[in-house]
PyMOL CGO cylinders between C-alpha atoms (Angstrom):
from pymol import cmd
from pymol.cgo import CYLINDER

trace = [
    CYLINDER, -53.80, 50.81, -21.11, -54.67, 51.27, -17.55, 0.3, 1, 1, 1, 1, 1, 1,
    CYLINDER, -54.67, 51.27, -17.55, -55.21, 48.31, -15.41, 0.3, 1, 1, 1, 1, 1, 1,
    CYLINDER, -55.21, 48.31, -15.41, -57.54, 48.71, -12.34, 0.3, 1, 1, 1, 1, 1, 1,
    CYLINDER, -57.54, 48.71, -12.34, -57.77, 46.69, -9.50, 0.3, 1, 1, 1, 1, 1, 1,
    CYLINDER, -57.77, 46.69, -9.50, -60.57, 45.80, -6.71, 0.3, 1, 1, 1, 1, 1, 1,
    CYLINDER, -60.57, 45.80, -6.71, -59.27, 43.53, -4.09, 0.3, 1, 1, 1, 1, 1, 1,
    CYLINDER, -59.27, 43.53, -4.09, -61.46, 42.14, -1.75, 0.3, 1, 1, 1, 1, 1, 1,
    CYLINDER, -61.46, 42.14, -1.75, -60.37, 39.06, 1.18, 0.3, 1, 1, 1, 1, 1, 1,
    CYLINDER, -60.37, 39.06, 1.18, -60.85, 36.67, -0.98, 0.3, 1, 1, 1, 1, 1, 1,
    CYLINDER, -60.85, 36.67, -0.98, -58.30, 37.94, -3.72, 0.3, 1, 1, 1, 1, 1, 1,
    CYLINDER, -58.30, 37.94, -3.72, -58.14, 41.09, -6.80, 0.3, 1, 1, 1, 1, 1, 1,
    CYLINDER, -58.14, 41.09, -6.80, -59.82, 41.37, -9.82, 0.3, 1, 1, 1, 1, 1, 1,
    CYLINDER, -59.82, 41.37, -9.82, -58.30, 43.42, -12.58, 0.3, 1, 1, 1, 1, 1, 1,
    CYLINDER, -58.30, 43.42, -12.58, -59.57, 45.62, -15.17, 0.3, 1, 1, 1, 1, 1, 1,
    CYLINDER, -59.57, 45.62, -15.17, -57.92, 46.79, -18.17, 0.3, 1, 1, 1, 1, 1, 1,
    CYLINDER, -57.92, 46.79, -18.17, -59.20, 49.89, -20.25, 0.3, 1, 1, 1, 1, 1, 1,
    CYLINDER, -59.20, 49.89, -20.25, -57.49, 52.11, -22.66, 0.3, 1, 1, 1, 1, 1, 1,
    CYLINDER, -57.49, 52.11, -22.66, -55.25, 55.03, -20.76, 0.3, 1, 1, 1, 1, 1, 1,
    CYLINDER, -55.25, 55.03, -20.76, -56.02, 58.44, -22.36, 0.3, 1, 1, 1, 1, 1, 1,
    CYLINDER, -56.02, 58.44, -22.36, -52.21, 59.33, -21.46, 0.3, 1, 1, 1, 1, 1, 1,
    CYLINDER, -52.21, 59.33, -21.46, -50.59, 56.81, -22.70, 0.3, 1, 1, 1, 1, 1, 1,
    CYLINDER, -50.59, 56.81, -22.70, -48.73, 58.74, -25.55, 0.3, 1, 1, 1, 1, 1, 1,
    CYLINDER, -48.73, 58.74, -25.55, -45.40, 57.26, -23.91, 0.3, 1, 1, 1, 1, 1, 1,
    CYLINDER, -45.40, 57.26, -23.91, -44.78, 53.68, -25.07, 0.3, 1, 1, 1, 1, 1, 1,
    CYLINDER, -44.78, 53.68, -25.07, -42.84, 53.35, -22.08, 0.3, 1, 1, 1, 1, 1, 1,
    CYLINDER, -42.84, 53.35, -22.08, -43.03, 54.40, -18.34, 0.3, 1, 1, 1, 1, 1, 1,
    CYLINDER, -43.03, 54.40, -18.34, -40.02, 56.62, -16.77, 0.3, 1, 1, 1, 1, 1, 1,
    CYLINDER, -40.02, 56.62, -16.77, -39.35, 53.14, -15.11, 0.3, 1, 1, 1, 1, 1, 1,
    CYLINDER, -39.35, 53.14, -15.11, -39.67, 50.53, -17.40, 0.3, 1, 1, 1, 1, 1, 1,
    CYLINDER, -39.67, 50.53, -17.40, -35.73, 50.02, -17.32, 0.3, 1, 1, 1, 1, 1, 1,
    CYLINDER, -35.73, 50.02, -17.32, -35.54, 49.53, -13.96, 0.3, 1, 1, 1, 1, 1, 1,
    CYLINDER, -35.54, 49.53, -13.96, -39.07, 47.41, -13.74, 0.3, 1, 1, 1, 1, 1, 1,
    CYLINDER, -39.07, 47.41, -13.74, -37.25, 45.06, -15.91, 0.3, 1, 1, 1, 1, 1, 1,
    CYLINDER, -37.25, 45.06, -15.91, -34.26, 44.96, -13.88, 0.3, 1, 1, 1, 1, 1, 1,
    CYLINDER, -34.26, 44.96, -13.88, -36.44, 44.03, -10.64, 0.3, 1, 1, 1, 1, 1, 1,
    CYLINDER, -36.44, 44.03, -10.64, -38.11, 41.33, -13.22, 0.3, 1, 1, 1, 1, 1, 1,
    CYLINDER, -38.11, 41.33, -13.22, -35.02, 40.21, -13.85, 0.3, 1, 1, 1, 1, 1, 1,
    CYLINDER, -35.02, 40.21, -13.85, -34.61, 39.99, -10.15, 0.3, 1, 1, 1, 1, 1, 1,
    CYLINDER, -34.61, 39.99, -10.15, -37.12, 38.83, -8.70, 0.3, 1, 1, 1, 1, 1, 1,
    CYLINDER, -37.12, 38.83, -8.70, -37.52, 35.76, -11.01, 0.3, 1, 1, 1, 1, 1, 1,
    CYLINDER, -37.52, 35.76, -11.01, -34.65, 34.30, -10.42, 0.3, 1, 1, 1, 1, 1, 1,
    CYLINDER, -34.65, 34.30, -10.42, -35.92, 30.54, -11.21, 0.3, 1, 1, 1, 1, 1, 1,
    CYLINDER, -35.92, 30.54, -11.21, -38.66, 28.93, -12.74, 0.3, 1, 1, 1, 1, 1, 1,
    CYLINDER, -38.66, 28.93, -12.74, -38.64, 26.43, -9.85, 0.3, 1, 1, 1, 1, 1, 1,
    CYLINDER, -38.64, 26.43, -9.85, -39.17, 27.05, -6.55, 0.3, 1, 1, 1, 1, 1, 1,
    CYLINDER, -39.17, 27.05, -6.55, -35.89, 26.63, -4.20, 0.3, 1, 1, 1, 1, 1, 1,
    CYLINDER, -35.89, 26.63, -4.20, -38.16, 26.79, -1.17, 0.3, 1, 1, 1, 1, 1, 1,
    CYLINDER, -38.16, 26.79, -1.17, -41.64, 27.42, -0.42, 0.3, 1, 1, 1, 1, 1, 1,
    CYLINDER, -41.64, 27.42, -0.42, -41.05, 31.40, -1.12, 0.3, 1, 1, 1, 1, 1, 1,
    CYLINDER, -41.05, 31.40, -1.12, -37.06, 31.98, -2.09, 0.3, 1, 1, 1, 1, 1, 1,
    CYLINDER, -37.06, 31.98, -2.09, -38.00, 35.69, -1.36, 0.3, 1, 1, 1, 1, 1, 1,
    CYLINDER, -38.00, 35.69, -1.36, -37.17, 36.02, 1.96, 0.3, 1, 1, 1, 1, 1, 1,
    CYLINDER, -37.17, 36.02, 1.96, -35.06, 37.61, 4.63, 0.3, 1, 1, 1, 1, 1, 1,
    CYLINDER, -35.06, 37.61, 4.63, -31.33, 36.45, 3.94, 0.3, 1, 1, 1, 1, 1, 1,
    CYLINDER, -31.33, 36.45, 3.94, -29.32, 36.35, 7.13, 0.3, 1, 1, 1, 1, 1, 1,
    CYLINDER, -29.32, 36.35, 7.13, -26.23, 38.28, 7.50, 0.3, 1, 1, 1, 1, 1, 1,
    CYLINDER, -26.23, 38.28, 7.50, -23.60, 35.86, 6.36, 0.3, 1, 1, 1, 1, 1, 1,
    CYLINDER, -23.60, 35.86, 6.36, -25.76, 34.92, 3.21, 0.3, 1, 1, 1, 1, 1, 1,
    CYLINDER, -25.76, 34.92, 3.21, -23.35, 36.37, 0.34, 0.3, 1, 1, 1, 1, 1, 1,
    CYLINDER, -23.35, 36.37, 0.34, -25.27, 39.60, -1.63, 0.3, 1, 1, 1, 1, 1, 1,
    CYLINDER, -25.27, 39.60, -1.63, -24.42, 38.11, -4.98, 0.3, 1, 1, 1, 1, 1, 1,
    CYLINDER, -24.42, 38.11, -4.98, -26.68, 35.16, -3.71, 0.3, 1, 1, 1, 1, 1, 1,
    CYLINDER, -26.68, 35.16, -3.71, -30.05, 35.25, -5.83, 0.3, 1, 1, 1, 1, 1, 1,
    CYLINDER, -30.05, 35.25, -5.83, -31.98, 35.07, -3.04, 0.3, 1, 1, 1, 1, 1, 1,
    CYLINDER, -31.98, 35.07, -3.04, -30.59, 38.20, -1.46, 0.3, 1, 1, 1, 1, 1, 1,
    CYLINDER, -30.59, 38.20, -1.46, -31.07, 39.52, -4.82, 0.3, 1, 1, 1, 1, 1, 1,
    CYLINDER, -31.07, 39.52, -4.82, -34.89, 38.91, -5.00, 0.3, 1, 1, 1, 1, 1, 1,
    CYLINDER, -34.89, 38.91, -5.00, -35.41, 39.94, -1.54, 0.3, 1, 1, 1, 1, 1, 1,
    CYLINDER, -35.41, 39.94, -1.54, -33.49, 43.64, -2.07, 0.3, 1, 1, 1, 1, 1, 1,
    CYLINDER, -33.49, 43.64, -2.07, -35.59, 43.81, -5.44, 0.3, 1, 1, 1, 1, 1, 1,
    CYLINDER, -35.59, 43.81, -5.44, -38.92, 42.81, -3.59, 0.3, 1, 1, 1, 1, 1, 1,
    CYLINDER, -38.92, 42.81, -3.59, -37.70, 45.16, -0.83, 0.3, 1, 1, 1, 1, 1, 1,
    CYLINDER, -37.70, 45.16, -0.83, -38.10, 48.19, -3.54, 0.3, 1, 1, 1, 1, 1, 1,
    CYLINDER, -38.10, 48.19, -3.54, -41.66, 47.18, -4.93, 0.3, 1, 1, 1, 1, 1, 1,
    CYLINDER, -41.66, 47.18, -4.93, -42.65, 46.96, -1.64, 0.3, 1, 1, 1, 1, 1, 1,
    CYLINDER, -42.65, 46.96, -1.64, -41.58, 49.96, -0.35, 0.3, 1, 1, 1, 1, 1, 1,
    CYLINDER, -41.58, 49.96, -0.35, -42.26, 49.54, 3.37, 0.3, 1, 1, 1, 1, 1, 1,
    CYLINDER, -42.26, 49.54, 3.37, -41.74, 52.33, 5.94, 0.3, 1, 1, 1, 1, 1, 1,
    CYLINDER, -41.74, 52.33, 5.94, -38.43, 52.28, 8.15, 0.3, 1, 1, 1, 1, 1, 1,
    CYLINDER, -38.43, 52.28, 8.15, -40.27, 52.39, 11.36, 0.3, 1, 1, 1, 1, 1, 1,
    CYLINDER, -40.27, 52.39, 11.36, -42.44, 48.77, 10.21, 0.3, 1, 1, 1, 1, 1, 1,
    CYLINDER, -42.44, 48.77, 10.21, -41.61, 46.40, 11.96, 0.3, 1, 1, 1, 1, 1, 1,
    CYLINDER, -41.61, 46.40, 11.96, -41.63, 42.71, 10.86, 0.3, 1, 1, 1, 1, 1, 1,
    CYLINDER, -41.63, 42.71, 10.86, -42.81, 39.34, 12.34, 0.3, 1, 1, 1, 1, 1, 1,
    CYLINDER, -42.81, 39.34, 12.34, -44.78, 36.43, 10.72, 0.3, 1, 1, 1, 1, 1, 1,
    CYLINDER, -44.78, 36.43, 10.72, -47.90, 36.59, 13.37, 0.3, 1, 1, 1, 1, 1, 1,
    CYLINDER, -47.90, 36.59, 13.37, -49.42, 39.60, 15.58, 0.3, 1, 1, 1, 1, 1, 1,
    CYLINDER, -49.42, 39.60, 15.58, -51.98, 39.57, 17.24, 0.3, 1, 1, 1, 1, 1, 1,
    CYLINDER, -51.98, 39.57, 17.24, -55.28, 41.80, 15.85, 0.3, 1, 1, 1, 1, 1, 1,
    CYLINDER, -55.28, 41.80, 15.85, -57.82, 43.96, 17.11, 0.3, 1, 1, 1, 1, 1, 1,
    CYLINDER, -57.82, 43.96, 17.11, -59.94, 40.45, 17.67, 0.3, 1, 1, 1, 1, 1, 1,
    CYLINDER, -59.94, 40.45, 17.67, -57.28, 39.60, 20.46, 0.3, 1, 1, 1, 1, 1, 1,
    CYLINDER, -57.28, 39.60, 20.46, -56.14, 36.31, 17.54, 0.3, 1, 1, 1, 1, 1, 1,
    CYLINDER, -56.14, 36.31, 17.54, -52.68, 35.48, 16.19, 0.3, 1, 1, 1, 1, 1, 1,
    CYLINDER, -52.68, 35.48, 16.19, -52.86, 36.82, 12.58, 0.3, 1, 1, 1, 1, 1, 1,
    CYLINDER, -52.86, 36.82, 12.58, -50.06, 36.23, 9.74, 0.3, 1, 1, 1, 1, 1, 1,
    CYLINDER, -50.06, 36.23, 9.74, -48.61, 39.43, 8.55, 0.3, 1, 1, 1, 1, 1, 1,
    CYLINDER, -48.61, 39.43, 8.55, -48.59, 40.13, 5.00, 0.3, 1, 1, 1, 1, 1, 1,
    CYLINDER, -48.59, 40.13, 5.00, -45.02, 40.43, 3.74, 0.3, 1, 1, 1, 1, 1, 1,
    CYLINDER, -45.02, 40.43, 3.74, -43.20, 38.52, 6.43, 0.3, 1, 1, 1, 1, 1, 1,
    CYLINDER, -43.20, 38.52, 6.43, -45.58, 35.30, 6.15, 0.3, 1, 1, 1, 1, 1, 1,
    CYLINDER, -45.58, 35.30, 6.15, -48.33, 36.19, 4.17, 0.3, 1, 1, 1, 1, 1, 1,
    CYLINDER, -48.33, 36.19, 4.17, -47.26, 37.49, 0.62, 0.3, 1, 1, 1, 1, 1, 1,
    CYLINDER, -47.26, 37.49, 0.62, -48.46, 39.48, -2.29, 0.3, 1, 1, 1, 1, 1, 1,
    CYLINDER, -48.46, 39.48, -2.29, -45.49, 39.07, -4.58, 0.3, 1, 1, 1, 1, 1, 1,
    CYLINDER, -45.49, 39.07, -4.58, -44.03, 34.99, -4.86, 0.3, 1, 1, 1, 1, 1, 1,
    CYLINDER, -44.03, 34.99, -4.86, -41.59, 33.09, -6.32, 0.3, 1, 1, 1, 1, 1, 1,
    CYLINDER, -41.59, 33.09, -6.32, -44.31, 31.49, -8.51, 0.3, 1, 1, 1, 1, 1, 1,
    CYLINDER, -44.31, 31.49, -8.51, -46.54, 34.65, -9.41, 0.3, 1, 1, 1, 1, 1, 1,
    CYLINDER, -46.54, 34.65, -9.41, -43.91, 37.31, -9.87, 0.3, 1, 1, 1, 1, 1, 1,
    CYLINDER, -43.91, 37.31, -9.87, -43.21, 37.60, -13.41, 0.3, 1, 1, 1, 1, 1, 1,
    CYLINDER, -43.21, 37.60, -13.41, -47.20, 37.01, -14.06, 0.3, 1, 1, 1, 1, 1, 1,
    CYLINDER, -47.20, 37.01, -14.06, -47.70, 40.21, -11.67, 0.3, 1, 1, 1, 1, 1, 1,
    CYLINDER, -47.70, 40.21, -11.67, -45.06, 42.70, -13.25, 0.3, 1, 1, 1, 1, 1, 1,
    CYLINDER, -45.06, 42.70, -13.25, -46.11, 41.23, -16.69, 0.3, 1, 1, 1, 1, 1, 1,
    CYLINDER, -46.11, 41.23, -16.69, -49.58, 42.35, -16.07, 0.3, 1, 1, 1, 1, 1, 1,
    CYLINDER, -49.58, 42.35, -16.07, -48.40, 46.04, -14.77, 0.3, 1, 1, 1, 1, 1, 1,
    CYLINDER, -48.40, 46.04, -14.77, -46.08, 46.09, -17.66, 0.3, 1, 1, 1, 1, 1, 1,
    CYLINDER, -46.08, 46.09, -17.66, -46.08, 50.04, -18.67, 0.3, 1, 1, 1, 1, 1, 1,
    CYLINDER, -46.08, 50.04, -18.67, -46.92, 51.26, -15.19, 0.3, 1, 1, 1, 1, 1, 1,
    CYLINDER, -46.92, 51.26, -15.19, -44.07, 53.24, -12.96, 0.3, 1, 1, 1, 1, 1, 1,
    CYLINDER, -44.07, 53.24, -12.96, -42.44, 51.92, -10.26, 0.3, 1, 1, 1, 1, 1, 1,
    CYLINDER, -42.44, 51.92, -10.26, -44.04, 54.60, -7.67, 0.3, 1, 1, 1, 1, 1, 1,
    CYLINDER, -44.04, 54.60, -7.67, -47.51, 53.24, -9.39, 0.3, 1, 1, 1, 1, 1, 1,
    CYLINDER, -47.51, 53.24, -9.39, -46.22, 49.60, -8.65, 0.3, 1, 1, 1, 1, 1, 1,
    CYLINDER, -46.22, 49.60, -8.65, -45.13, 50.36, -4.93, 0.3, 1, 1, 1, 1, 1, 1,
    CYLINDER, -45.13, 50.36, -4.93, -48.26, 52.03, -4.26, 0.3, 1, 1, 1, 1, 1, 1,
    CYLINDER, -48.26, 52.03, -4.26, -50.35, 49.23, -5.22, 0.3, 1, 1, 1, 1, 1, 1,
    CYLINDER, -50.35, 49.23, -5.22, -48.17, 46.68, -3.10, 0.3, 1, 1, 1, 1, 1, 1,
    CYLINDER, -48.17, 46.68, -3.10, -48.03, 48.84, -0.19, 0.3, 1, 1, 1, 1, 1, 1,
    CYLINDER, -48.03, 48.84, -0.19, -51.72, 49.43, -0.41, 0.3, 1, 1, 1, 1, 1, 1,
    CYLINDER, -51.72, 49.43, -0.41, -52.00, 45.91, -0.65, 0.3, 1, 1, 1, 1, 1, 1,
    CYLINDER, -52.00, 45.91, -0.65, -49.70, 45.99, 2.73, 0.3, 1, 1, 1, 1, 1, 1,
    CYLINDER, -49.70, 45.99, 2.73, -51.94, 47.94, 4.47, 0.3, 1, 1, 1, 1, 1, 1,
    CYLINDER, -51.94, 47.94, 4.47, -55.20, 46.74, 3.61, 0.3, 1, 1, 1, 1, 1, 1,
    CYLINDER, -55.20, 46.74, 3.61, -54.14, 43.52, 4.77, 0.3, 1, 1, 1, 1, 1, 1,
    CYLINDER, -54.14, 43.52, 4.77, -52.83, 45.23, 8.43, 0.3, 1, 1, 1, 1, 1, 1,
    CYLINDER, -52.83, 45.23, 8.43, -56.17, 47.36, 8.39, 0.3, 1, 1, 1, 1, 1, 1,
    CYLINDER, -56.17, 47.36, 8.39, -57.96, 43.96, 8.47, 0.3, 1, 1, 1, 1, 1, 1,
    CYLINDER, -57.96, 43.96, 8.47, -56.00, 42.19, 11.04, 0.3, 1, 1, 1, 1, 1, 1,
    CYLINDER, -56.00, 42.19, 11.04, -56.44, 45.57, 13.17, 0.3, 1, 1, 1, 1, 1, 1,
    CYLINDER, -56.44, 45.57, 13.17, -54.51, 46.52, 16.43, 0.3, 1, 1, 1, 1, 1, 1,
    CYLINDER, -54.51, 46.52, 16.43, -55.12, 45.01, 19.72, 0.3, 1, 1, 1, 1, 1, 1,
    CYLINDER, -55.12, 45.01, 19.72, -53.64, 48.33, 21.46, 0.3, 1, 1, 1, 1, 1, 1,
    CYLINDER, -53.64, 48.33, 21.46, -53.24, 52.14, 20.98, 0.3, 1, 1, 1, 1, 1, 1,
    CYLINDER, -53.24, 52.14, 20.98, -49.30, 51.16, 20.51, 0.3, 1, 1, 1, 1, 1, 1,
    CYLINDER, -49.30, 51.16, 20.51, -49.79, 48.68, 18.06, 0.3, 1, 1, 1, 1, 1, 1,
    CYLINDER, -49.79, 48.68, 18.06, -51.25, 51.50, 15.86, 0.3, 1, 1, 1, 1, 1, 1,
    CYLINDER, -51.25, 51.50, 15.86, -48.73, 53.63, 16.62, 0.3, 1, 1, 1, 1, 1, 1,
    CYLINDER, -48.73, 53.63, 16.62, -46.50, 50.66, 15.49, 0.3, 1, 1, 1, 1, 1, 1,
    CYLINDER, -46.50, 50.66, 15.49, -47.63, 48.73, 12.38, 0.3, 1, 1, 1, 1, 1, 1,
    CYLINDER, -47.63, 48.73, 12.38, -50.46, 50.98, 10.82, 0.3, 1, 1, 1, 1, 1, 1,
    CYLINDER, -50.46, 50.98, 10.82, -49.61, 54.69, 11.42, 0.3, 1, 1, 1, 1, 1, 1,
    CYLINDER, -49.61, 54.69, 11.42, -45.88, 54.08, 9.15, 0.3, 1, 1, 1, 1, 1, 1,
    CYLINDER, -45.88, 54.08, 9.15, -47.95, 52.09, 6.54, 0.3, 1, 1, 1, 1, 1, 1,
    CYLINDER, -47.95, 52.09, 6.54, -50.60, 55.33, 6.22, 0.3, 1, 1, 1, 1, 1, 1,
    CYLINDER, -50.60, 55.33, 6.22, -47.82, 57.23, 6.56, 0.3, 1, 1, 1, 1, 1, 1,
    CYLINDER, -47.82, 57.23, 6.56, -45.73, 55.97, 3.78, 0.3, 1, 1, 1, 1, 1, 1,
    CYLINDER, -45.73, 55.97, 3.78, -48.76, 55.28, 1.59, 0.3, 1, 1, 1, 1, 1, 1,
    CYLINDER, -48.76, 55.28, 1.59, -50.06, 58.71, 1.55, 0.3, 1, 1, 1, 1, 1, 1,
    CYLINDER, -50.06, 58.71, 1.55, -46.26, 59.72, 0.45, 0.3, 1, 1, 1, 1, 1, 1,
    CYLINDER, -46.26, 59.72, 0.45, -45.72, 57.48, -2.39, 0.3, 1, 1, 1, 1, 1, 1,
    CYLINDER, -45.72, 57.48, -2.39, -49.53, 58.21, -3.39, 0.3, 1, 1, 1, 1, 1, 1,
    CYLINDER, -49.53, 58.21, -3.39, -48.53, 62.10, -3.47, 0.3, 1, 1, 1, 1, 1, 1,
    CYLINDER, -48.53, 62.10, -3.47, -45.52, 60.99, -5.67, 0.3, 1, 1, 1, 1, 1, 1,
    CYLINDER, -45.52, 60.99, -5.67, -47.43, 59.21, -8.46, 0.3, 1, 1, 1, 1, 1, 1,
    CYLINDER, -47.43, 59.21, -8.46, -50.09, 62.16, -8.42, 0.3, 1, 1, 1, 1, 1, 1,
    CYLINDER, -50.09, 62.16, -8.42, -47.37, 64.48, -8.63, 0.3, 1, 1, 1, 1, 1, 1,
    CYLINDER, -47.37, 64.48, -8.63, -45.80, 62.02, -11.85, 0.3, 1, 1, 1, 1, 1, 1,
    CYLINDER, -45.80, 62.02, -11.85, -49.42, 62.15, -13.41, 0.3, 1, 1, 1, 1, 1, 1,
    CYLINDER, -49.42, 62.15, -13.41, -49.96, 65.84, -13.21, 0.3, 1, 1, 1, 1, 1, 1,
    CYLINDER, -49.96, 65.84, -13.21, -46.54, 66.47, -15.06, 0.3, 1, 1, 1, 1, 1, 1,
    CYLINDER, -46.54, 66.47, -15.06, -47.80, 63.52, -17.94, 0.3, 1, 1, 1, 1, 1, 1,
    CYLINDER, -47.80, 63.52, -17.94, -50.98, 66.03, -18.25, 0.3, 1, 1, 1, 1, 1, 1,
    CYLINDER, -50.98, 66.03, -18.25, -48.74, 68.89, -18.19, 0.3, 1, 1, 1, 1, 1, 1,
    CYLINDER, -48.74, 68.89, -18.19, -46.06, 67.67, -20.72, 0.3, 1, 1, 1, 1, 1, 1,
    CYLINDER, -46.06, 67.67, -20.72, -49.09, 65.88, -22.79, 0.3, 1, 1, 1, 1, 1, 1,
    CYLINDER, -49.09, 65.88, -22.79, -51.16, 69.26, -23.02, 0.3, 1, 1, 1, 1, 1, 1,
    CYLINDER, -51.16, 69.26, -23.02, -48.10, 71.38, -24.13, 0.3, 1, 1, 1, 1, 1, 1,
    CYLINDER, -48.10, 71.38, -24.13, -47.20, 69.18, -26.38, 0.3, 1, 1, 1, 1, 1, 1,
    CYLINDER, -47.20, 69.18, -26.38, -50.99, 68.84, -27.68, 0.3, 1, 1, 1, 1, 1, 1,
    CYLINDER, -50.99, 68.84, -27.68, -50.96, 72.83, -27.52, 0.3, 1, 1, 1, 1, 1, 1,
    CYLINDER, -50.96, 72.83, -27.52, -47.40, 73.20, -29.43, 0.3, 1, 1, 1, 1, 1, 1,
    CYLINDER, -47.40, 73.20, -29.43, -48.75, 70.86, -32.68, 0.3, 1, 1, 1, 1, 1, 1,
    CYLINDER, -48.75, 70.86, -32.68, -51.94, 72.74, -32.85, 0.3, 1, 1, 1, 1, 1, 1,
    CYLINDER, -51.94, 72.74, -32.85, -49.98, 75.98, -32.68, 0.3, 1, 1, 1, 1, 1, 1,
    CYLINDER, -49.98, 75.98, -32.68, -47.42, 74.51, -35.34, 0.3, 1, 1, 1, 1, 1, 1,
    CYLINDER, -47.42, 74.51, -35.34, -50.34, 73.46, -38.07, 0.3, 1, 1, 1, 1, 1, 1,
    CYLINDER, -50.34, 73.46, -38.07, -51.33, 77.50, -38.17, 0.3, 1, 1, 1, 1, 1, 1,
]
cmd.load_cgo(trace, "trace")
């Protein structure tokens, strides 16, 4: 099944339909998407308003917290060269919240609901959605200067066209393996 998603301001809509490739009961990544389940929900209750977030230096790494935040940090995928901060201003000259560092896709509270509903997809599929979801949300807040371009949406378009090459790449090997494999029965039943 592939699951296909149209997000507007207000929120996404998904739609499921039967994936014509999916002769693989399980994605190349479904051991580590399990892992970052594992992860990311560390607790069915909330230990702050969003436990996911960034863990100062003396915060122990065997501390869930830190645990969920490097496991959020791979979904994510963000360039080096982003740079974070909960409010920037936009292209309308207003403070905006930043999605990651204020304003989040992934939470405490919807993150097993989110993998469970991507459940079969890779985790180049799953970082492309997020950092789409990354840059959409920087597209609409806009930048207020030629270097603010240069420094929060040029890295996301950069590092969004790479991971989307990635998961093209992945999907023209499935058709690949899926027609030899097709081509090898047929051969086999002559």
């Amino acid at each position: 099944m592939v699951v296909s998603f149209a997000c507007g301001l207000v929120g996404c809509a998904a739609t499921a339909r039967e994936d014509p490739l999916a002769a693989v009961p399980d994605s190349p990544n479904a051991a580590v998407i399990r892992e970052l389940i594992g992860k990311l929900a560390i607790s069915d209750e909330k230990a702050s308003p969003d436990p996911i977030y960034t863990p100062s230096q003396d915060t122990p790494k065997t501390d869930k917290r830190v645990i969920a935040y490097d496991a959020a940090k791979q979904i994510y995928a963000l360039p080096r060269d982003y740079r974070g901060s909960f409010f920037r201003k936009g292209a309308d000259g207003r403070r905006h919240e930043r999605p990651v560092f204020s304003n989040d896709l992934i939470t405490c509270s919807n993150v097993k609901a989110w993998l469970a509903e991507r459940e079969g997809r890779t985790l180049p599929e799953l970082q492309l959605e997020a950092l789409g979801w990354v840059r959409a949300e920087e597209e609409r807040i806009g930048a207020a200067t030629p270097e603010d371009e240069k420094r929060f949406l040029a890295p996301l378009r950069a590092r969004y066209a790479e991971i989307q090459e990635q998961v093209a790449a992945a999907a023209k090997q499935r058709v690949t393996r899926t027609n030899g494999e097709v081509g090898t029965r047929c051969h086999e039943q002559r």
